[in-house]
LOPAPA-306588 format. One record per residue (C-alpha): x, y, z; residue in one letter. Coordinates in steps of 0.02 Angstrom, whole numbers, plus 50000, padded with zeros to 5 digits. Layout:
<nodes>
XYZA;...
</nodes>
This chain:
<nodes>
570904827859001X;570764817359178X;570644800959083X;571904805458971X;573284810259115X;572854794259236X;572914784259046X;574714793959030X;575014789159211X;574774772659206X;575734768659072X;577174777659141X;576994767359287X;576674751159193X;578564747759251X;579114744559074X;580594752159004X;580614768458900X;581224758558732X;579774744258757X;578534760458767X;579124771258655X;579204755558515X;577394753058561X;577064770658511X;577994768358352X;577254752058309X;575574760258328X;576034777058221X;576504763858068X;574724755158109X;574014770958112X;574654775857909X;574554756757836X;573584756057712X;572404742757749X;570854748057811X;569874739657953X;571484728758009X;571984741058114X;571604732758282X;572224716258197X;573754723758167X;573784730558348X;573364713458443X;574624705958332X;576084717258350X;575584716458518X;575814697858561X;577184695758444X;578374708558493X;577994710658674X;577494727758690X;576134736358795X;574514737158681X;573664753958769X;575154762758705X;574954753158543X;573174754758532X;573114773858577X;574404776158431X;573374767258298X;571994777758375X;572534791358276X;571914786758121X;570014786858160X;568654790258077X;568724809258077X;570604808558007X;570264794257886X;570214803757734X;571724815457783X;572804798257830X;572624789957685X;572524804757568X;574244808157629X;574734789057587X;573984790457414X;574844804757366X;576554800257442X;576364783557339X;575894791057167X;577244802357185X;578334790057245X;577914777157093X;577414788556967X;578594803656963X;580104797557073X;580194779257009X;579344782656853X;578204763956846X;576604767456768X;575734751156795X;574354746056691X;573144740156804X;572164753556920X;570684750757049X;569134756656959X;568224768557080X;566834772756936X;565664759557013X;565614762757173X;565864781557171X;565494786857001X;567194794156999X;569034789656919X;570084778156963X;571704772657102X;573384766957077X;573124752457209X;574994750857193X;575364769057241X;574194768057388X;574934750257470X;576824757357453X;576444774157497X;575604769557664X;576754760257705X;578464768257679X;577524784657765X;577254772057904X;578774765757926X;579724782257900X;578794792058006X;578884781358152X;580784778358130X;580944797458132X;579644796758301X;580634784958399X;582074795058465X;580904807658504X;579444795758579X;580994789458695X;581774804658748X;579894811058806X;579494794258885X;581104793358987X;580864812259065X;579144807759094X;579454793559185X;581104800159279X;579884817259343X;578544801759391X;579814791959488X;580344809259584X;578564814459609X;578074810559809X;576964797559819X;575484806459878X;575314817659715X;575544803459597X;
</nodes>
């Protein structure tokens, strides 16, 4: 929990605005639920560089998804999708990722997984960002009124 707080208090002290960090946080929740396995730090660097924003709060947002959530992550994707495509939209396309080779098992709506993961993404870290900001801007308003010698 040490590492954590100095990683928390470091970040809050970066000097970078509450909307830059709280967008980094949001950029890395969407990383976290896209559906493309093992870009993930791709994705990061990239976002990174191209929008400007501070990759430790990126990278500790895409962190989420790791290997011990993996299956819970993009579970949750899946399902969103084929609900999404199958029952809301009603598209039942005809071509489906075979799983029977490699795990013996059904098949995947490829389809279902792609758009799921990534309109769960996106929504969820719209819905995150007022709430990543208000957090971040208390946080670093009680840092800035800390004395120094406790920070």
């Amino acid at each position: 929990m040490v590492k954590i707080k100095n990683i928390v208090k470091k970040m809050l002290g970066s000097g970078l605005d509450a909307h830059t960090l709280a967008l980094s946080f949001c950029i890395g929740l969407y990383t976290a639920f896209s559906p493309f396995p093992g870009l993930h730090l791709i994705m990061t660097i990239a976002a990174t560089y191209l929008f400007g924003l501070h990759f430790p709060t990126v990278f500790i947002a895409c962190s989420f998804n790791n290997p011990w959530t993996m299956i819970p992550f993009y579970s949750a994707d899946y399902a969103f999708g084929y609900w999404l495509v199958h029952t809301f939209l009603g598209y039942s396309p005809s071509y489906v990722l075979s799983l029977k080779f490699l795990f013996g098992s059904g098949s995947i709506c490829l389809i279902s997984f792609l758009i799921g993961g990534n309109i769960l993404g996106i929504t969820l870290a719209s819905i995150s960002y007022p709430l990543i900001k208000k957090v971040i801007t208390k946080a670093i308003a009680t840092q800035q009124n800390q004395p120094e010698d406790t920070v």
